[in-house]
mmCIF file as gemmi writes it, N, C-alpha and C atoms, coordinates in Angstrom:
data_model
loop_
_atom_site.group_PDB
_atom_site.id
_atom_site.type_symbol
_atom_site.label_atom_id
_atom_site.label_alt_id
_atom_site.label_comp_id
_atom_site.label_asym_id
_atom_site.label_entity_id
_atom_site.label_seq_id
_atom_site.pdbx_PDB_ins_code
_atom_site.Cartn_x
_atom_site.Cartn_y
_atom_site.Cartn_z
_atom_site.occupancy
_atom_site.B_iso_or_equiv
_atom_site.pdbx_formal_charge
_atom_site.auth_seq_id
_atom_site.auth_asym_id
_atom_site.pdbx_PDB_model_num
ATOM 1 N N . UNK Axp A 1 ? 0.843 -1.179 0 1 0 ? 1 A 1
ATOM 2 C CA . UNK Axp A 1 ? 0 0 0 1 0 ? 1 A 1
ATOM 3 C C . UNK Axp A 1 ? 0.891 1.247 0 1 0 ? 1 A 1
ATOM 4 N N . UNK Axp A 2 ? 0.605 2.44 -1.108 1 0 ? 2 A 1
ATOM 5 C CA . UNK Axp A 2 ? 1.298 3.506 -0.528 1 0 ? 2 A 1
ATOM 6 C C . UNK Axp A 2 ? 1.603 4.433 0.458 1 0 ? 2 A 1
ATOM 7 N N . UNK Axp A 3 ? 2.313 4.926 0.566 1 0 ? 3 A 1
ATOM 8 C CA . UNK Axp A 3 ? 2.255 6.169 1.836 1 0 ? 3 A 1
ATOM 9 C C . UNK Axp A 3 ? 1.556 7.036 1.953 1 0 ? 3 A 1
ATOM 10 N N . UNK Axp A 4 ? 0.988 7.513 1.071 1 0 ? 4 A 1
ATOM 11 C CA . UNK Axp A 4 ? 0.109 8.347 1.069 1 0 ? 4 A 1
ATOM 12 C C . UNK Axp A 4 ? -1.336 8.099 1.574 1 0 ? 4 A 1
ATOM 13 N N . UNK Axp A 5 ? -1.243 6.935 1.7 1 0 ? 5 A 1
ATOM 14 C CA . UNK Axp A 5 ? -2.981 6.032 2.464 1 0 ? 5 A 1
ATOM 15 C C . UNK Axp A 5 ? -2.727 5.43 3.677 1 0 ? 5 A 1
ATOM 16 N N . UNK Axp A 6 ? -1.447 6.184 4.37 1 0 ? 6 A 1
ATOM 17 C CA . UNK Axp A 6 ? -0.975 5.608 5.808 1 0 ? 6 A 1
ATOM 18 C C . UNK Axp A 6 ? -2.469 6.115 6.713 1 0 ? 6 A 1
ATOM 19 N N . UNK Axp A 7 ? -2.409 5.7 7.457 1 0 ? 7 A 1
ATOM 20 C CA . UNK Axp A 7 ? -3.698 6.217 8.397 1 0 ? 7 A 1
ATOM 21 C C . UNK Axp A 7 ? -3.444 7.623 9.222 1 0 ? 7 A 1
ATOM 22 N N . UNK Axp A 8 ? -2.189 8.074 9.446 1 0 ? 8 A 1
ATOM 23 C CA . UNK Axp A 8 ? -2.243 9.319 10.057 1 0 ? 8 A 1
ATOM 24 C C . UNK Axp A 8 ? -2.29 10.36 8.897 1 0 ? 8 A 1
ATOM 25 N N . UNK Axp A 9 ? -2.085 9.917 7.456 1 0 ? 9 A 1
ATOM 26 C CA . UNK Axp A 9 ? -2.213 11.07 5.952 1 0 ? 9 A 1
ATOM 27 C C . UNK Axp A 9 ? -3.382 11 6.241 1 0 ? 9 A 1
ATOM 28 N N . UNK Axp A 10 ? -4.13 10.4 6.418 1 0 ? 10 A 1
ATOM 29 C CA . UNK Axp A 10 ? -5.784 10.136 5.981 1 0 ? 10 A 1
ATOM 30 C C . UNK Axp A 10 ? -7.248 10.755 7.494 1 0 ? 10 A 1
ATOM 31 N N . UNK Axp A 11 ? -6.314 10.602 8.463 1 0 ? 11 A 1
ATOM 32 C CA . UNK Axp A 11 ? -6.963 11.22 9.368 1 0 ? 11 A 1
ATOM 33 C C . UNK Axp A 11 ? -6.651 12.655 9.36 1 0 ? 11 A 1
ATOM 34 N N . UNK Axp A 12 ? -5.278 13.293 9.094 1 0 ? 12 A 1
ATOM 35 C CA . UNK Axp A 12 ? -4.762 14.804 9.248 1 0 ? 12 A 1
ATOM 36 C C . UNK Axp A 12 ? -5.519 15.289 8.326 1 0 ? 12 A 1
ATOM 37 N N . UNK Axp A 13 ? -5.734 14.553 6.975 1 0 ? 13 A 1
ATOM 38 C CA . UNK Axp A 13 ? -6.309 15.044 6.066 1 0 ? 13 A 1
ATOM 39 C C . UNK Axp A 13 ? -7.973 15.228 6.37 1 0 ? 13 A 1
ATOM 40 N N . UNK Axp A 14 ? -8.482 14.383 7.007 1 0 ? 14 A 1
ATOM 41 C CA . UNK Axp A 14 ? -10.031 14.74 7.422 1 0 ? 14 A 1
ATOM 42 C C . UNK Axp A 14 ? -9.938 15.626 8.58 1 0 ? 14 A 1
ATOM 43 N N . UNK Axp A 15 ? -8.983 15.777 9.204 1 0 ? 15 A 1
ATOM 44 C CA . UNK Axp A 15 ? -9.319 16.957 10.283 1 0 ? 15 A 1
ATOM 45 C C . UNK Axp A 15 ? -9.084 18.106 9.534 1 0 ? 15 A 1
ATOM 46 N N . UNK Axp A 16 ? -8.143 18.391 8.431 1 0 ? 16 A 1
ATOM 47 C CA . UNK Axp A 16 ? -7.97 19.535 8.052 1 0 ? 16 A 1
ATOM 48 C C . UNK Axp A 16 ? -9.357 19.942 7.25 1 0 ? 16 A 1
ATOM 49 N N . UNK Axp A 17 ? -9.586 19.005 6.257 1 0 ? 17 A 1
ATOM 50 C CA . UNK Axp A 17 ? -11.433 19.236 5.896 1 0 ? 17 A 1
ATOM 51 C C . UNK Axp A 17 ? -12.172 19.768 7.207 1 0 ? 17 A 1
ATOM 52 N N . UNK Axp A 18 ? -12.385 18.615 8.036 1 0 ? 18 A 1
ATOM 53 C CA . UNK Axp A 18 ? -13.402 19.014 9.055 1 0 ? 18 A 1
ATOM 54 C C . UNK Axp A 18 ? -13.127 20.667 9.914 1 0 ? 18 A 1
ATOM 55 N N . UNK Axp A 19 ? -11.691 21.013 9.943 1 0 ? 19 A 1
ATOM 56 C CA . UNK Axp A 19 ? -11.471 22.386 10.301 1 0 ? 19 A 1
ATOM 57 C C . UNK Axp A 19 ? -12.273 23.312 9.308 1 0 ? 19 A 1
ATOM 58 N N . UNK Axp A 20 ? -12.061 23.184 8.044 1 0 ? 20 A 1
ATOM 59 C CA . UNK Axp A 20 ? -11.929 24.099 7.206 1 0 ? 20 A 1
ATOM 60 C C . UNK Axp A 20 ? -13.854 23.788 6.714 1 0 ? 20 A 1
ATOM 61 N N . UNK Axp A 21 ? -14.808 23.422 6.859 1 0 ? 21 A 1
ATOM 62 C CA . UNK Axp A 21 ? -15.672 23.512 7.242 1 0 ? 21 A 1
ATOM 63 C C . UNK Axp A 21 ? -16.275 24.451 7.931 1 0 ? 21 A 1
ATOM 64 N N . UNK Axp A 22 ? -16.48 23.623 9.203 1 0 ? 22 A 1
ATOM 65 C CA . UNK Axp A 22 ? -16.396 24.228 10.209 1 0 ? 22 A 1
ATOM 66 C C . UNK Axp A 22 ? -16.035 25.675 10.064 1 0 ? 22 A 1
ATOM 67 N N . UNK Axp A 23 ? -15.18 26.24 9.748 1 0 ? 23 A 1
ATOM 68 C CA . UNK Axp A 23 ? -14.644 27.839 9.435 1 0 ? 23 A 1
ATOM 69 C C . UNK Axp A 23 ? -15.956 28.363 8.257 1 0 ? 23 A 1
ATOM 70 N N . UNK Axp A 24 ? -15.822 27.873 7.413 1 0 ? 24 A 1
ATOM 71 C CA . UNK Axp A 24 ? -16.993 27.995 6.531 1 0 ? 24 A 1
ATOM 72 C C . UNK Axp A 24 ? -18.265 28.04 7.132 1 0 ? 24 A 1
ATOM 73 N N . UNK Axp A 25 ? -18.616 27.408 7.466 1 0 ? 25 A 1
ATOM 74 C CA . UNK Axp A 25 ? -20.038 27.059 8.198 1 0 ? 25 A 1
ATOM 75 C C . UNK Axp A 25 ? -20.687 27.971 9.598 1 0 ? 25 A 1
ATOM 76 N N . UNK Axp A 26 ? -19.603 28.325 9.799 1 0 ? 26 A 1
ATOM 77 C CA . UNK Axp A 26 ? -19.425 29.333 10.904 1 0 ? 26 A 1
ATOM 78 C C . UNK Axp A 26 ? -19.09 30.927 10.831 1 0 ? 26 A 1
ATOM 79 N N . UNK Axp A 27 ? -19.164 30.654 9.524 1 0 ? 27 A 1
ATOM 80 C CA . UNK Axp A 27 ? -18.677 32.383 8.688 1 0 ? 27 A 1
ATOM 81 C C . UNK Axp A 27 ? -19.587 32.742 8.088 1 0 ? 27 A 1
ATOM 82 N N . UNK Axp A 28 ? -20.874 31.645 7.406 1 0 ? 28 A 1
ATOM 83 C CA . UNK Axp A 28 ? -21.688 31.82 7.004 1 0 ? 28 A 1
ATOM 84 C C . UNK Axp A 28 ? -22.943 32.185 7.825 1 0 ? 28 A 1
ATOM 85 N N . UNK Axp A 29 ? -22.913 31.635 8.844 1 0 ? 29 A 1
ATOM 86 C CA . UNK Axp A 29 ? -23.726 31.584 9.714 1 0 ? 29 A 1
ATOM 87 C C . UNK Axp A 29 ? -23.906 33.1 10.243 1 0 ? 29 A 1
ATOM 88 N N . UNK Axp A 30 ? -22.703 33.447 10.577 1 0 ? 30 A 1
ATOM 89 C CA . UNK Axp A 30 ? -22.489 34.653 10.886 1 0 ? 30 A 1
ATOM 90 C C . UNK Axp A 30 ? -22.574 36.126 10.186 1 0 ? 30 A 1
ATOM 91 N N . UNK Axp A 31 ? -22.331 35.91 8.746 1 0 ? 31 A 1
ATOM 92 C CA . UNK Axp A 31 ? -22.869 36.328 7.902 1 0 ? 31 A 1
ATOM 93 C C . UNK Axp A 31 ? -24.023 36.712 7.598 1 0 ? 31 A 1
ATOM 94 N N . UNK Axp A 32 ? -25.236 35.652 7.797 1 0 ? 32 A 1
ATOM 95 C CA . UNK Axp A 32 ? -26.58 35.561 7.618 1 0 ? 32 A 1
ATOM 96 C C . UNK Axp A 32 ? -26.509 36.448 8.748 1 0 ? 32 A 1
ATOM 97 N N . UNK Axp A 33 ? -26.187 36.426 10.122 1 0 ? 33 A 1
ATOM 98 C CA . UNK Axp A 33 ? -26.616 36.69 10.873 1 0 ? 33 A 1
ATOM 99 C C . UNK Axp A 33 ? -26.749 38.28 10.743 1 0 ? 33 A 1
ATOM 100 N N . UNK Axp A 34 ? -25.582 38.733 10.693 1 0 ? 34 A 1
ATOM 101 C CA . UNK Axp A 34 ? -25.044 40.339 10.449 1 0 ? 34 A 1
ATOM 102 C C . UNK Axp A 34 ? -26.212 40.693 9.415 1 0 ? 34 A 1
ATOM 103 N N . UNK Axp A 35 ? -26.371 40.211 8.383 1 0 ? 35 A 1
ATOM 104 C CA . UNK Axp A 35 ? -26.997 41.085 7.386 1 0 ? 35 A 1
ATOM 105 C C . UNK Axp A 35 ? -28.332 40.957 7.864 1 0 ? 35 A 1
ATOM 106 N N . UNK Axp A 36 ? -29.143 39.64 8.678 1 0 ? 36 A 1
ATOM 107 C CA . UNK Axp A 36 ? -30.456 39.889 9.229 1 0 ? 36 A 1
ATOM 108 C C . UNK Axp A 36 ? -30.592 41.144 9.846 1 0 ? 36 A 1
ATOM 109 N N . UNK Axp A 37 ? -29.932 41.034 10.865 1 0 ? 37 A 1
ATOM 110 C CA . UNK Axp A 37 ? -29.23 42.445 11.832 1 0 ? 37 A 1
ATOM 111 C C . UNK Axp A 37 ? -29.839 43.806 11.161 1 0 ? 37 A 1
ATOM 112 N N . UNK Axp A 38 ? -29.162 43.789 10.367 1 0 ? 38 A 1
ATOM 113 C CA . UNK Axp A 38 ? -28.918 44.924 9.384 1 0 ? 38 A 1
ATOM 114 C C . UNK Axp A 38 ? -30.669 45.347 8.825 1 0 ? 38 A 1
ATOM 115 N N . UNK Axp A 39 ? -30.969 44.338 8.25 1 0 ? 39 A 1
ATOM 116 C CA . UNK Axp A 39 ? -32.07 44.427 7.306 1 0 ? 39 A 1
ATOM 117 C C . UNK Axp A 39 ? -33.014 44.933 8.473 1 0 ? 39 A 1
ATOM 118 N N . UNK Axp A 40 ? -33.034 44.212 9.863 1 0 ? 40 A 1
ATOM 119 C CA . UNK Axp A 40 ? -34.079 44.613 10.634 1 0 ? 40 A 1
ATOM 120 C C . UNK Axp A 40 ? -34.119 46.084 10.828 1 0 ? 40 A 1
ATOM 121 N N . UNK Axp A 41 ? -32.62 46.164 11.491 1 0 ? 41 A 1
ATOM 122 C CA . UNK Axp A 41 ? -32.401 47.893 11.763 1 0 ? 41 A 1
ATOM 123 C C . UNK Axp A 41 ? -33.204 48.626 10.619 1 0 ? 41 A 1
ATOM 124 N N . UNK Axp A 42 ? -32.78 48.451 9.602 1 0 ? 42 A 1
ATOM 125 C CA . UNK Axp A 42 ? -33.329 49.316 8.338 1 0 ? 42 A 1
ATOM 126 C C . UNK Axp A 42 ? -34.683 49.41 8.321 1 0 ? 42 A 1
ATOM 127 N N . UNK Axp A 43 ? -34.998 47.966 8.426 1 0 ? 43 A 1
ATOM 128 C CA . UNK Axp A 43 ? -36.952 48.033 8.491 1 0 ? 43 A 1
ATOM 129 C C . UNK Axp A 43 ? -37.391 49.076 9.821 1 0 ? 43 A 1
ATOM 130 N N . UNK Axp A 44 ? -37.036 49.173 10.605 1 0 ? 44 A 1
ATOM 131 C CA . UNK Axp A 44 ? -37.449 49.829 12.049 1 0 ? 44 A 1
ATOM 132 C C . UNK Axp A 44 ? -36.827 51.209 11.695 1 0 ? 44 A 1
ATOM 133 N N . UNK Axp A 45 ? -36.173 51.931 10.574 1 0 ? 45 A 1
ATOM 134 C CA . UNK Axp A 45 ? -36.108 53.009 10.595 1 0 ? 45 A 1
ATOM 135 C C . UNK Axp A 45 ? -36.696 53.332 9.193 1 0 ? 45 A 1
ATOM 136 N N . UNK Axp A 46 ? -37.211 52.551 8.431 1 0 ? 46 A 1
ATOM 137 C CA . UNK Axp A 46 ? -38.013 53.129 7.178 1 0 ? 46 A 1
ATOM 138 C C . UNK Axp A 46 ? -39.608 53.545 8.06 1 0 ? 46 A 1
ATOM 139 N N . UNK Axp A 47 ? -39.75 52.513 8.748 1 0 ? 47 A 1
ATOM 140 C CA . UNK Axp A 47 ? -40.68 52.499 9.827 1 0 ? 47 A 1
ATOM 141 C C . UNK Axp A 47 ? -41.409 53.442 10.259 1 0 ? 47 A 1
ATOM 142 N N . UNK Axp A 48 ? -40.377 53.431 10.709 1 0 ? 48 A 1
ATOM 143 C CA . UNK Axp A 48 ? -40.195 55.326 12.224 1 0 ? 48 A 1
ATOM 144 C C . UNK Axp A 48 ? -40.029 56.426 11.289 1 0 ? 48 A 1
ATOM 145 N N . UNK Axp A 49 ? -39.851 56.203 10.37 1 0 ? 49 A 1
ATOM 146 C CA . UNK Axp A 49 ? -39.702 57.537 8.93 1 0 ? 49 A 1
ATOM 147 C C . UNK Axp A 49 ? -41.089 57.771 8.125 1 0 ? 49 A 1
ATOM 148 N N . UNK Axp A 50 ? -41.578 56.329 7.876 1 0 ? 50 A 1
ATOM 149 C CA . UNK Axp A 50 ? -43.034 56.499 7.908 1 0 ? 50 A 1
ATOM 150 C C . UNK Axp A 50 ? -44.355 57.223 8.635 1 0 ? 50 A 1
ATOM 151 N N . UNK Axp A 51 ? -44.021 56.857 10.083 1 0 ? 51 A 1
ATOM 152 C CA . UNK Axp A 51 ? -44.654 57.562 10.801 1 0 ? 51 A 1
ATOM 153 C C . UNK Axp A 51 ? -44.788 58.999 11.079 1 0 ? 51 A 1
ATOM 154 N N . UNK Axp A 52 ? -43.765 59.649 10.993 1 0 ? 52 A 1
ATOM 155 C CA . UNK Axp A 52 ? -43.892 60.819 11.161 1 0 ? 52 A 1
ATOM 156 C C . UNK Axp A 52 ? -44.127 61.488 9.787 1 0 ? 52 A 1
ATOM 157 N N . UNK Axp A 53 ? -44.319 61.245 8.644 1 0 ? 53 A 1
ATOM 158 C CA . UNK Axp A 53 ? -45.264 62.143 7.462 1 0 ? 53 A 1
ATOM 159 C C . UNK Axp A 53 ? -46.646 61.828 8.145 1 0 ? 53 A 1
């Protein structure tokens, strides 16, 4: 069998996936989150801009 299919290539290599995920998945998340954020603020001041005409 080659070296390259030793079992510690093959586990480093799924932790480095499973890191790099994880980073992804967690950036996105956060992402969504910020721009919800955002969109609400905006709605609550088109809002309050409404009201007073």
């Amino acid at each position: 069998m080659p070296e390259i299919f030793s079992g510690s290539y093959v586990l480093s290599l799924l932790v480095l996936v499973a890191f790099g995920l994880l980073v992804t998945i967690t950036g996105g998340v956060a992402y969504l989150t910020i721009a919800d954020w955002r969109d609400r603020r905006r709605l609550e001041r088109e809002r309050k801009e409404g009201k007073r005409r």
